[in-house]
C-alpha positions, 0 to 999 in steps of 0.5 A, a space after each residue: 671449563 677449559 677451551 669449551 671442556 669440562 677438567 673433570 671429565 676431559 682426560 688425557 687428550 684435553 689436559 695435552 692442550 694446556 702447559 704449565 711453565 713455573 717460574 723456577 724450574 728444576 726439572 732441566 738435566 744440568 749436565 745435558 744441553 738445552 737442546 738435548 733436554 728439550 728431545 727429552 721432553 719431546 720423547 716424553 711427550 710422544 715426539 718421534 726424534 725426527 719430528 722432534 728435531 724439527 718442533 725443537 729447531 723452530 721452538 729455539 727460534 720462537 724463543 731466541 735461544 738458537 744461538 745458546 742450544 748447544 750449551 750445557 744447561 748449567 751456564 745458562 742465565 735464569 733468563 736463558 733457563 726461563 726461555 727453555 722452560 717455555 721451549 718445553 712449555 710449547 712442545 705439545 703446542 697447547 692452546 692454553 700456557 699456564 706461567 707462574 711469575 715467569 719474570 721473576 729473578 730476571 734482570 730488567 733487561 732479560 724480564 723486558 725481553 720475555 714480556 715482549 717475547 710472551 706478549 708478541 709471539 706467544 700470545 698474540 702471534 700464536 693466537 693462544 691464550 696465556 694465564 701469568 700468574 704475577 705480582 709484578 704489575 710491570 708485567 701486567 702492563 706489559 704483557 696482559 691484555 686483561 687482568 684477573 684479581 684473585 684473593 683467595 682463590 677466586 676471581 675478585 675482579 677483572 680489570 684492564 691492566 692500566 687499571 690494576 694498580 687503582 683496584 689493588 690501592 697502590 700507586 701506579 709507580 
């Protein structure tokens, strides 16, 4: 079950309700601006242009990526290519976002930044859930307010997340 429903059953108007932004994304058009990818994937996503416009402007600011819109996708940072995948996480305003290691390749500043940034306005700000799936335990601390241990494919434990590093065997460094 998702949000109170049943995946199997739901179809398309619950599966609209979660996003899914993955930690190397590629599906960004290099050649085109940040901007104009993201109307893009708002058009896809049923987005009337004007409409769009609006969701787009406000979801740069949510993220920090006003300033680098304009751009070509190409001279972007992994951070900054990081911060627009989750702008076109954000376009169908799910109540669940899915990240897979969404701090990987990031130097320690960029990857401090977008814990904060999922932390403060995307999880607690938003009042959405967010599921980050990670190896990174600096990440767990940082940006999770519970833990779920997987191995194999199911949940082992749930755990707080100064607690991870103690259920896992390894020294908390």
């Amino acid at each position: 079950e998702v949000c109170g429903h049943d995946v199997r059953q739901a179809g398309a108007a619950h599966r609209a309700r979660v996003a899914y932004v993955v930690g190397d994304e590629r599906s960004f058009s290099w050649r085109l601006s940040g901007r104009h990818n993201l109307e893009f994937f708002a058009a896809l996503h049923g987005h009337a242009p004007r409409e769009a416009r609006a969701c787009i402007d406000g979801l740069l600011d949510q993220v920090g990526a006003t300033d680098y819109a304009d751009r070509p996708f190409r001279e972007y940072s992994s951070g900054m290519r990081q911060r627009f995948a989750l702008a076109r996480g954000l376009l169908s305003d799910p109540q669940v976002l899915l990240l897979d290691d969404p701090t990987r390749s990031l130097d320690p500043a960029a990857a401090a930044a977008l814990r904060a940034l999922i932390r403060d306005r995307l999880a607690r700000g938003a009042g959405r859930t967010v599921i980050l799936a990670t190896h990174d335990l600096s990440v767990v601390r940082a940006a999770c307010d519970r833990v779920a241990v997987m191995a194999g494919g199911r949940v082992e434990a749930t755990v707080a997340p100064g607690e991870a590093h103690r259920y896992l065997g390894v020294s908390d460094v």
